[in-house]
N, C-alpha and C positions, 0 to 999 in steps of 0.2 A: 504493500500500500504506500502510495507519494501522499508524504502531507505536506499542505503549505497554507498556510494562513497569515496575510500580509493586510490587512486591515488599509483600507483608504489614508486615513490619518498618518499613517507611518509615514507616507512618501513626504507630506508636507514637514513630519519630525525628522526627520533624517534631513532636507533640507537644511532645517533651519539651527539642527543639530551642528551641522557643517560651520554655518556663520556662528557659532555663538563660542565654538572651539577655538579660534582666531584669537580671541579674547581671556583666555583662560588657562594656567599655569598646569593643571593637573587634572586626572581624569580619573574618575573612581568607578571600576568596572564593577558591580553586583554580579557574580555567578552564583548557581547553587551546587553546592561542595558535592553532593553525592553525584553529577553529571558536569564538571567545572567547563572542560572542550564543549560538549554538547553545546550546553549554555552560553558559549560565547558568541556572540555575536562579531562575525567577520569584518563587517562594516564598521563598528567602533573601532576594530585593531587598527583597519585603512586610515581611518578620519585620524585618529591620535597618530599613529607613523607619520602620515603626512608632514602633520604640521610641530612632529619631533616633540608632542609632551610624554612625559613620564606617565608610567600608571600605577596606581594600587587595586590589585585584583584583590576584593573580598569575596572568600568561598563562605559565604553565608548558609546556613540552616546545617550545619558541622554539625550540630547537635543531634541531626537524623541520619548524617553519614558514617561510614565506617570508618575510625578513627587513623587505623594504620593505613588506607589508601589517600585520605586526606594529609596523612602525612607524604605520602608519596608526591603527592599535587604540590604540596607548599618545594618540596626539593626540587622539582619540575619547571616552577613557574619562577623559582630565586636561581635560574640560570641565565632566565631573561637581562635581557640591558633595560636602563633605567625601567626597572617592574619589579615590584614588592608584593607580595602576596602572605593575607592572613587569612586565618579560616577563624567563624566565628558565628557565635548565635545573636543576631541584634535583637533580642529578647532579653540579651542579657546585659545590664548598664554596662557592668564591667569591660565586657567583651566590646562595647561600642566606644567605650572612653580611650581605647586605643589607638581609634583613627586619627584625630586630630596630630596627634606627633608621628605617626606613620607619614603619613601624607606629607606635615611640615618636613622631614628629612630628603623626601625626595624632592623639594622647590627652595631649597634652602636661603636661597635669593629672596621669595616671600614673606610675608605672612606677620609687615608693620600696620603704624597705623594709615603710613601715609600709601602703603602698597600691601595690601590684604591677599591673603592666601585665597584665589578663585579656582574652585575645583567644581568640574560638572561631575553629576552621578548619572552614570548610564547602567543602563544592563535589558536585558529583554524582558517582557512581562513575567510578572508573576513570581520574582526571586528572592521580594523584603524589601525592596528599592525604597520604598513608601515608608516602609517599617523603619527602616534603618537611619531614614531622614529624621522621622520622628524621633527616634532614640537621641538622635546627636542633638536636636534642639528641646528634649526632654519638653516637649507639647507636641500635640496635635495639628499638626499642617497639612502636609500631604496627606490625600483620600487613601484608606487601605482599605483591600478587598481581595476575598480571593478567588475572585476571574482574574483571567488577562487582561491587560492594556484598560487599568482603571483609567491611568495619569493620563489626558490626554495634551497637554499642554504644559510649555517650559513656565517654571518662576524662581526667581531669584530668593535667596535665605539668608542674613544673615546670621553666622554662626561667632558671635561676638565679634566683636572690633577688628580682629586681624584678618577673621576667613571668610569668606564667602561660598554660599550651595549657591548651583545653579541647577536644580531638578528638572529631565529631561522622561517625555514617555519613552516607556517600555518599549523598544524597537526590536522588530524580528527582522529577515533580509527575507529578500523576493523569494529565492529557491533554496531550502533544502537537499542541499546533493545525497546525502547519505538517510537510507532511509531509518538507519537506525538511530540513528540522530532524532529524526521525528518523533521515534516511535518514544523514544525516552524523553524526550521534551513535553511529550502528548501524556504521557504516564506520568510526569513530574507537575502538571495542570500548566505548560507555560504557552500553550494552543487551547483556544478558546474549545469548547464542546461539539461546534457545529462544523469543526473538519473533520474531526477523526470518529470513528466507529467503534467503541468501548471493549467489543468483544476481540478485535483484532491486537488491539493497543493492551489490553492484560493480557493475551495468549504471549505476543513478545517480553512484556515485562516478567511471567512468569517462566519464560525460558532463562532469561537470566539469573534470576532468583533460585531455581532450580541450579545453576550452574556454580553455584558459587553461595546460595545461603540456603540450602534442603534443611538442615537441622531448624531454622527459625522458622520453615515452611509445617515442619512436623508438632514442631510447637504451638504454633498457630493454631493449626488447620486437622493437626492428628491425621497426616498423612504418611505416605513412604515415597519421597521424592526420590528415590531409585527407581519406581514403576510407572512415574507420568513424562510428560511433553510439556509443551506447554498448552495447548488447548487441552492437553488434561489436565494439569491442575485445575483449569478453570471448572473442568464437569467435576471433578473431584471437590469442590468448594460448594456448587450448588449443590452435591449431593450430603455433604454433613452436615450442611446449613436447611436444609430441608427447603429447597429451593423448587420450585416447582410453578407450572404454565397450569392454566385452567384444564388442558385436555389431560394433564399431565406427565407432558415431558418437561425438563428439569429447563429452568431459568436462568437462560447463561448470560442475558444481562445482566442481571442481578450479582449476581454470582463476580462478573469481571469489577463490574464498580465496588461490588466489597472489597475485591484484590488490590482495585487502584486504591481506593480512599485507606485499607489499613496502610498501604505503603506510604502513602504521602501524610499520614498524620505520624509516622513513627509507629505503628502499634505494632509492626513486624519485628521490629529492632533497628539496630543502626547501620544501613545499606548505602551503599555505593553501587551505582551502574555502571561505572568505568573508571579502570584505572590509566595510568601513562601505558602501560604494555597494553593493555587491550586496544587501548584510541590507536597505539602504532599499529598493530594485527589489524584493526580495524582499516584502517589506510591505507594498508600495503595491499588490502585483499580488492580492495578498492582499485586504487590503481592497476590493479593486475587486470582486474576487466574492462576496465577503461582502454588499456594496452591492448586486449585482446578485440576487444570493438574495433580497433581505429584501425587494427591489420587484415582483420574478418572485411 
């Protein structure tokens, strides 16, 4: 299944995303920790290369990832030039009281009275963006919600006398190349509901989850993730759960949106959908068909 969900509005944020980077020293990328590549948006790396600013990658909702691949990501993403990357739950003061000197270290030239720290916060829908705003100005400003692309328009914060936010909407890019990319982006809710098909979208997440966390699957769900697939877990879910259609065959909507929503609330444990070796394996298998197309 191709997913792509690019919402109207984006073309004019992405515009205007362009002109307002021009202006501003640093860029604060929102990812979510347990999908960090997934979650990037291509189009922010271009815009900030472009015009040569620094980044602070936040792997935000760490507190639902698996701790030792988000450790792998932070060693991944501190090989970058000027990118600093921390993982962190903006739920938590603490964890958010550390941006502000993160960020000051890599603009080190900013952040007086008379020349204030202006950092834009990007990231694609649905990651804390909203949240993590709030946190740093400990009130309520930015709308949070959990669909996609609440934010729909930029405004300016400031974050005491030296820094400045300039909060930017949630930006996806046109096409999707990899579809597993979608599929985890659709499973992590950062695609609105009206692209993807729910039964498709947990059959892939539960192949993953089978592949690397069966024990939290058996916990869960009192299964033997040795004997399913991934569309079986899903009939395996409706059937403990006593899930069931009026004629009586078993519910496998039902059934997949309990898989997604225990995954995205935490109630499965602390998962990660990809690590550094995977996202390469995933790339390499990639290009290989890409290469075999282009000589076919």
């Amino acid at each position: 299944m191709s997913i792509q969900w690019f919402p109207g509005h984006m073309v004019a944020a992405r515009k205007k995303a362009a002109e307002t980077m021009a202006d501003t020293d640093l860029v604060i990328e929102v990812l979510d920790a347990r999908l960090p590549e997934a979650s990037r948006n291509p189009m922010i790396e271009e815009l900030r290369r472009q015009r040569q600013r620094p980044a602070l990658k936040v792997l935000n909702k760490a507190d639902l990832a698996d701790p030792l691949v988000t450790r792998a990501w932070l060693e991944f993403y501190g090989r970058g030039k000027d990118v600093k990357a921390v993982a962190l739950s903006c739920k938590k003061p603490g964890d958010v009281a550390k941006i502000p000197g993160l960020a000051q270290a890599l603009a080190p030239h900013r952040g007086t009275l008379l020349k204030p720290l202006r950092m834009m916060i990007m990231g694609i829908p649905n990651v804390g963006k909203s949240t993590l705003i709030n946190a740093l100005l400990k009130k309520r400003i930015a709308k949070v919600g959990d669909e996609p692309a609440v934010t729909k328009g930029q405004q300016r914060l400031d974050l005491g006398a030296k820094m400045v936010l300039i909060d930017t909407p949630g930006l996806m890019w046109p096409k999707i190349i990899n579809d597993s990319d979608g599929y985890m982006l659709a499973a992590s809710h950062a695609i609105g509901r009206n692209a993807v098909i729910d039964t498709e979208v947990a059959a892939h997440l539960a192949t993953v989850l089978l592949d690397r966390y069966g024990e939290l699957l058996r916990a869960r769900y009192g299964v033997d993730p040795s004997s399913l697939d991934g569309p079986g877990l899903v009939e395996a879910v409706a059937s403990k759960r006593g899930y069931r259609l009026k004629g009586g065959g078993m519910d496998l909507e039902k059934a997949a949106a309990t898989l997604l929503q225990d995954y995205r609330d935490g109630v499965l444990g602390r998962i990660s959908l990809e690590t550094p070796a995977t996202r390469a394996e995933m790339l390499a298998r990639a290009a290989q068909v890409s290469d075999t197309a282009v000589s076919d």
